[in-house]
C-alpha positions in Angstrom: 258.6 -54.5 -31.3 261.2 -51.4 -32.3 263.8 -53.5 -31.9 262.5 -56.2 -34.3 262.0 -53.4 -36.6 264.9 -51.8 -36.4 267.1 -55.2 -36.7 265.0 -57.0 -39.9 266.8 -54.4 -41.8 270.0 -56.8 -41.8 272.4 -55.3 -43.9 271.9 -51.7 -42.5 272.4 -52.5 -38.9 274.9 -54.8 -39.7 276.7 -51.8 -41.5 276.2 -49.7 -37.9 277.5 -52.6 -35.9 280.5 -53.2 -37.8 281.2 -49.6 -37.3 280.4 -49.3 -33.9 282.6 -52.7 -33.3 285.8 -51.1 -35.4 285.6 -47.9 -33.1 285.6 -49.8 -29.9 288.6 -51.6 -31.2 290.5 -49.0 -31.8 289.9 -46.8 -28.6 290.6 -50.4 -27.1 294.4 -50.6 -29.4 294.7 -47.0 -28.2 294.6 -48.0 -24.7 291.0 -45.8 -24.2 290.1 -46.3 -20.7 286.3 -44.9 -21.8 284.9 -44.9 -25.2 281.7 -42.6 -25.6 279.3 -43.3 -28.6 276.7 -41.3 -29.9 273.6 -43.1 -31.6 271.5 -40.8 -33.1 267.5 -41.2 -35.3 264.9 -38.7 -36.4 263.1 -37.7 -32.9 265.9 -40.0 -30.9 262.9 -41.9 -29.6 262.6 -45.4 -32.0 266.0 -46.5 -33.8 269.1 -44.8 -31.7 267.1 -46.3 -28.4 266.7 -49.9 -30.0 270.8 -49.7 -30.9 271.7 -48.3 -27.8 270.1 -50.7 -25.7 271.1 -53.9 -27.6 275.0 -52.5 -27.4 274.9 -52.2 -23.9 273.1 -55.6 -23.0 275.8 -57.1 -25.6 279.0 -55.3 -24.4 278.0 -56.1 -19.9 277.7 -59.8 -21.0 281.0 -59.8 -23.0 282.1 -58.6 -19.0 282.2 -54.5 -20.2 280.9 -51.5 -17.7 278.5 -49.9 -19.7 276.4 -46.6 -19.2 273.6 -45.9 -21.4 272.2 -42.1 -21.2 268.9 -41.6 -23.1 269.6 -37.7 -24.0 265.6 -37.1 -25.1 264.4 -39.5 -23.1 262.0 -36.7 -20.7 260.6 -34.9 -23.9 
């Protein structure tokens, strides 16, 4: 349901991913062996989670090794 939430605002999370998408790039032109990225919300519980967790399912089935670490996740 947070998910749907957070992606029915489709100009704004378009906006992210297109950001997101033109860092990777670059640490990828750059050679980057690892790329870390920060997603961050009020509370880090609703939005940053949602993001986080679509990136990484999208980036393993594009054949990526991806770690997601959910900073607040035991508060």
């Amino acid at each position: 349901d947070v998910q749907a939430a957070v992606f029915s605002h489709k100009s704004l999370s378009k906006r992210l991913f297109d950001q997101i998408d033109a860092a990777i790039k670059s640490a990828q032109e750059k050679k980057k062996e690892t790329v870390t990225i920060g997603i961050g919300c009020s509370f880090g519980h609703h939005r940053s989670v949602a993001i986080a967790e679509v990136y990484k399912d999208l980036y393993r089935a594009l054949g990526n090794d991806v770690t997601v670490e959910h900073r607040d996740l035991s508060k």
